[in-house]
N, C-alpha and C positions, 0 to 999 in steps of 0.2 A: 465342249468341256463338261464334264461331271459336276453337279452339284455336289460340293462338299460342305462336310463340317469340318472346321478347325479351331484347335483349342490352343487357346491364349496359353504359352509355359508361366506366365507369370500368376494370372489372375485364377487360370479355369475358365475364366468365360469362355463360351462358343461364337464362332461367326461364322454366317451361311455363308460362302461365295458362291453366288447364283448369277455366273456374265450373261444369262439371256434377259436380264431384268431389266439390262440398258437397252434392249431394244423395243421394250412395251411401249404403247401406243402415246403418246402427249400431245393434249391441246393446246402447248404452249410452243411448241417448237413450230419455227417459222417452215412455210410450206408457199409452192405455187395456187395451192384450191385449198377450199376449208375445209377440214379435218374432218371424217366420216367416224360417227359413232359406232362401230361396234357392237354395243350395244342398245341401240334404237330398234324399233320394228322394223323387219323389212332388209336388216342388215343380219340377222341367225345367222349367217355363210358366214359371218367375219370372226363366229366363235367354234370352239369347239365344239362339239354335237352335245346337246345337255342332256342334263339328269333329271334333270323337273322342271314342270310347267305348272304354272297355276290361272286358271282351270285345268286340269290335268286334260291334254288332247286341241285346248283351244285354237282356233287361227288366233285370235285377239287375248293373248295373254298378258297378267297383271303382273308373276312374276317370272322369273326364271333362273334357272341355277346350271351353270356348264362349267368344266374344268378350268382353272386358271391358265391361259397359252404363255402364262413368262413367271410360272410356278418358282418358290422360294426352293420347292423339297422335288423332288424328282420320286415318281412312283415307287413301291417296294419289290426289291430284285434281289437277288443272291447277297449277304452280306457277311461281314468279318463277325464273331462271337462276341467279342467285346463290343461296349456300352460306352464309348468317350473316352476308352482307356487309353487309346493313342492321340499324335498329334492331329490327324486328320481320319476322317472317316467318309463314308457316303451319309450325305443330308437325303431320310427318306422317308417318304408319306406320301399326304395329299394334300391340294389346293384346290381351290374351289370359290366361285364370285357367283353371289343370289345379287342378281338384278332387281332391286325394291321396284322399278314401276318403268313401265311403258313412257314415261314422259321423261325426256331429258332435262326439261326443267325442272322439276317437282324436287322436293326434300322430305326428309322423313319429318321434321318441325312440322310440316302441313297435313301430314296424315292423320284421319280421322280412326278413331278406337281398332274400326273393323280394319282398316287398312295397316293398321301398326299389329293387328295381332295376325294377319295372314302374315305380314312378312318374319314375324316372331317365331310362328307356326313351321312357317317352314324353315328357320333355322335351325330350331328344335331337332328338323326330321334330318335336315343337312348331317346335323352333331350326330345324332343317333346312329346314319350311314355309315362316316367318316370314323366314330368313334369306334369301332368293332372289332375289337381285336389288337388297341391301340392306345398307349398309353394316357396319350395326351390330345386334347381339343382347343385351340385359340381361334375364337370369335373374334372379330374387329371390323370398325368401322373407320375411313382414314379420311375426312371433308376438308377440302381447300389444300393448297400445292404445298404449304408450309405443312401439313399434315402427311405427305408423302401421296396424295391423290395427284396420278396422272390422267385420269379420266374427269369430268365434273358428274356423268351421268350418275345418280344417285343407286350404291350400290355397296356391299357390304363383302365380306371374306372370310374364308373360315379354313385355315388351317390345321391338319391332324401330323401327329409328330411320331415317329417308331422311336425318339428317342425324348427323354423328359429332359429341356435344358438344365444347366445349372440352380440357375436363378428360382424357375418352375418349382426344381426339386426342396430347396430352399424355403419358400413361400409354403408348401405344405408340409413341409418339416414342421416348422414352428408353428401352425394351424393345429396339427395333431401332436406336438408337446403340449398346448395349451389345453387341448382337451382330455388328455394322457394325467396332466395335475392338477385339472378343475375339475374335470367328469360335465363340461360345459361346451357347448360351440364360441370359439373367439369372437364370430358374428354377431351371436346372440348378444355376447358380454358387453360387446362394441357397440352394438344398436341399444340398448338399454341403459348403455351412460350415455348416447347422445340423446336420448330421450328425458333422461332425467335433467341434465344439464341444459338442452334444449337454443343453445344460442348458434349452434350450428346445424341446425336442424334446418332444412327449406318447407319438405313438405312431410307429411303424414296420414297416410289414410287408414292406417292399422295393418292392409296388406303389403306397404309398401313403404318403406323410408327413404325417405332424398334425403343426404348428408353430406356437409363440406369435413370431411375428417379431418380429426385435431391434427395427425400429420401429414399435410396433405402438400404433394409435392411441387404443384405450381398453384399460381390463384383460378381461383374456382374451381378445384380440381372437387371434380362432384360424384356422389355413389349413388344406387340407387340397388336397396337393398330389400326383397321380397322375402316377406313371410313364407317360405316356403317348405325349408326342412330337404332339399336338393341340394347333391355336392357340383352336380352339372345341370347346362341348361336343357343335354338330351333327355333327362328324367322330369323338366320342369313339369308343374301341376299345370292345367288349363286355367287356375283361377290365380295361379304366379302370373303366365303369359296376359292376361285380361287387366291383371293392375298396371305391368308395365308400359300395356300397350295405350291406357288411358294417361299413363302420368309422362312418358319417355317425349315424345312430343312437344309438350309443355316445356320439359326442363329444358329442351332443346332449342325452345320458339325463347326462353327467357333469356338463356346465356347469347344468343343471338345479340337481343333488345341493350340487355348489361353490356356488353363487351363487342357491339357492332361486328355483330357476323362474322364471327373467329374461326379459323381452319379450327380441327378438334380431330384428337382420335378417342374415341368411343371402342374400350375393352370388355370382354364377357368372360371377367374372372372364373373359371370353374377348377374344381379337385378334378382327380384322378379318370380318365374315364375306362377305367378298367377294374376300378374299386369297386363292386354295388354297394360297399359298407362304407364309405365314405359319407354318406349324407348324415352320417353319427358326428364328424368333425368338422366338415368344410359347408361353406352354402355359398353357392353361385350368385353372382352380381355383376350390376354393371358398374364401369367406373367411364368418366371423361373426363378428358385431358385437356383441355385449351390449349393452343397453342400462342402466347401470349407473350412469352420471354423465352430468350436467347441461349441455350447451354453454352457456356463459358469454358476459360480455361479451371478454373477450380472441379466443376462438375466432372470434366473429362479427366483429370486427374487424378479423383477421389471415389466416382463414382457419387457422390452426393447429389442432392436437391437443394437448389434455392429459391427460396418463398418468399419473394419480397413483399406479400399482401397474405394476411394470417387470413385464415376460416373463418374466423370469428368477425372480422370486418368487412368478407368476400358472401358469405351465405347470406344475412338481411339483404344485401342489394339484387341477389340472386330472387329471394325469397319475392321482393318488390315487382320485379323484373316479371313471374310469372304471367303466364294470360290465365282469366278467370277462368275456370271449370265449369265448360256447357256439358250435362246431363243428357243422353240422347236418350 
């Protein structure tokens, strides 16, 4: 069956239907013999042929990046003219899984600066590939099964889109009004009052802001916003990648420690990747999301957030939660 898009007549919204998703691989589902990782060493034949290694040629590689085999978007092919103007369309792009590390056990909470900015590094180049010619770019990271991880092997995703979803188109809308009647980045304005304000602030190093935003949609729902002046993370600076890769870890090891090791999907908010003048209005971040409460009938109805633990009472404990900062 064709991966399509279909659009809600009510709402607008889009929904992928992608039936090969139900057949992706699960460590949960009972079996005769234990479940063969995929992506462990030694198992490459159980993926698609990749696109990167790192050491680029290694036997003994750290990471690796190969097509997603139960992809959301189906390759670009012959398509209709229209942009979502019908009920359904072809869903088309690319997918794509960067394997953080050789060790099935390991977590990105445990990675050390260098190890956090290879795997940054090559997200960076992922975007950059993926990005070319193509609207849109979605980074993500989905840990624990309440998070949508049917794998546990530590490992990330990056989707490119030939079409901007609704919501997407939305979120830069109103990024580029605000900049359209300030002559300001929203980012900017937005890190500057939690700066002043300062009670939902976790960390700060000057290149980098960790922040529980004032409206933030679940508790601990946390940002991590680099000095950078990049609408995406394919144009990131090296000295963006180097902050996040010292502090991303941390925020990670903390929400762990607060909130006893919580499924989480980890977002790499970015603008347009086809704008190079975007980095004028938009700048790329990360956001995570705990997975901590229950979407409701209210949410589903309304499309709303409920926040039953404000920022303001979620970020100190976050803030306490961190592991000190070794200097290497």
């Amino acid at each position: 069956m064709t991966i399509e898009t279909r659009v809600d007549p009510e709402t607008g919204d889009w929904r992928f239907i992608a039936p090969a998703r139900a057949t992706r691989p699960d460590e949960a589902r009972p079996s005769g013999t234990a479940p063969v990782c995929p992506f462990c060493p030694g198992h490459e034949y159980m993926t698609p042929p990749e696109r990167m290694r790192v050491p680029a040629g290694a036997p003994d590689w750290r990471i690796r990046v190969v097509p997603n085999k139960y992809a959301v978007v189906s390759p670009s092919s012959p398509r209709p003219n229209h942009r979502g103007a019908a009920d359904t369309f072809p869903a088309t792009g690319d997918h794509e899984v960067l394997i953080e590390s050789p060790r099935h056990d390991w977590d990105l909470r445990e990675a050390g600066p260098d190890e956090a900015y290879a795997i940054l590094d090559a997200l960076r180049e992922r975007c950059r590939a993926l990005g070319a010619g193509r609207p849109a770019v979605v980074a993500f990271r989905n840990y624990g099964r309440a998070a949508g991880a049917s794998l546990s092997h530590p490992h990330s995703q990056i989707v490119a889109l030939d079409d901007v979803p609704p919501g997407l188109a939305e979120r830069w809308r109103r990024t580029r009004a605000h900049h359209e009647s300030t002559g300001r980045r929203l980012a900017d304005d937005l890190a500057d009052a939690e700066r002043r304000g300062g009670e939902r602030v976790v960390a700060d190093d000057g290149d980098l802001l960790v922040v529980q935003p004032y409206a933030a949609g679940v508790p601990h729902h946390t940002m991590l916003v680099p000095r950078d002046g990049r609408a995406v993370p394919a144009a990131a600076s090296d000295d963006a990648l180097d902050a996040v890769a010292r502090t991303l870890p941390r925020v990670l090891s903390g929400l762990a420690t607060a909130l006893g090791d919580p499924a989480y999907n980890l977002v790499v908010h970015a603008g347009p990747a086809d704008d190079a003048d975007a980095g004028r209005w938009y700048q790329w971040y990360i956001a995570i999301y705990p997975r901590v409460t229950t979407v409701a009938g209210l949410e589903l109805g309304t499309g709303l957030s409920v926040n039953p633990r404000p920022p303001e009472q979620t970020a100190p404990e976050l803030r306490a939660a961190l592991p000190v900062h070794v200097t290497e």
